[in-house]
Structure formats: C-alpha cells, structure tokens
N, C-alpha and C positions, 0 to 999 in steps of 0.2 A: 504494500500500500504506500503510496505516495505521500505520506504526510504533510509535506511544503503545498502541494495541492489540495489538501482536504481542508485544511488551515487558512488557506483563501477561498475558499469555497465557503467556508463559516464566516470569513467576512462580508462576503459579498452578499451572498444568499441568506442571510439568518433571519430575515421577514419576508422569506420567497413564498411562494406557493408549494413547495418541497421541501417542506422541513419538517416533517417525516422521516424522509428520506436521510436524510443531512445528519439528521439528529441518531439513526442507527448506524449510520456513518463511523459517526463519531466514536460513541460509544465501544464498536467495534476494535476500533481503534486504540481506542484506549485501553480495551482492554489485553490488546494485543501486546503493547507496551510495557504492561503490566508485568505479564506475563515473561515478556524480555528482560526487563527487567529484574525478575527474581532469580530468575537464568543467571544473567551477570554477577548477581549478588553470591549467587552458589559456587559459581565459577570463581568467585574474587575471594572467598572463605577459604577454598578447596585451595588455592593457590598460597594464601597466607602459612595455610599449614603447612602445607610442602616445604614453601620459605624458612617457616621453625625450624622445621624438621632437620634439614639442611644445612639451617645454623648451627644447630643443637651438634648432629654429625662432625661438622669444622671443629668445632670447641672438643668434641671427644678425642680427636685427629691428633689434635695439636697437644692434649693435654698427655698422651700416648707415646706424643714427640718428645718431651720434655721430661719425662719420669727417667 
C-alpha cells in the first residue's frame, strides 16, 4: 500500500462522497502498520539479545585470556 498516496487522498477527499471508502482505507492501513511494527519491535528485542549475548561471550574470551 502506498501510504504517501492514501495520506493525500485523506487530505483531499475527507468531505468527499467516498468516505466510506477512504475511511477502511485507512484503517486498513493502519493496521497494517501496526502490525509492522510489532514485527520491528521483535526483530529489534531478538537483536538486542544477541548483542548481550555477544558481549557477554567477549568478556568470557578475554577474561580466559588473562587468567
């Protein structure tokens, strides 16, 4: 979905005769968003830990190095 396009379509149209239409549009949209956005959110958690984890590994590494 085009959002830069649905975005002006809500400006231009929002007292059209089609806002109905417009209006599940939207919705749709946003909830698609939404949706992407949890996604990202998972993705960016899933990511952090790995980063820990990784970190955590370094410091074991080094701490192995030095005994």
């Amino acid at each position: 979905m085009d959002y830069d396009k649905l975005i002006e379509r809500l400006h231009k149209e929002a007292y059209g005769s089609d806002i109905e239409e417009l209006l599940l549009e939207s919705a749709t949209a946003l909830f698609t968003l939404r949706a992407e956005n949890e996604k990202l959110r998972t993705e960016l958690e899933q990511a952090k830990q790995e980063r820990d984890a990784a970190i955590d590994c370094i410091y074991k590494i080094m701490e192995e190095e030095n005994k």
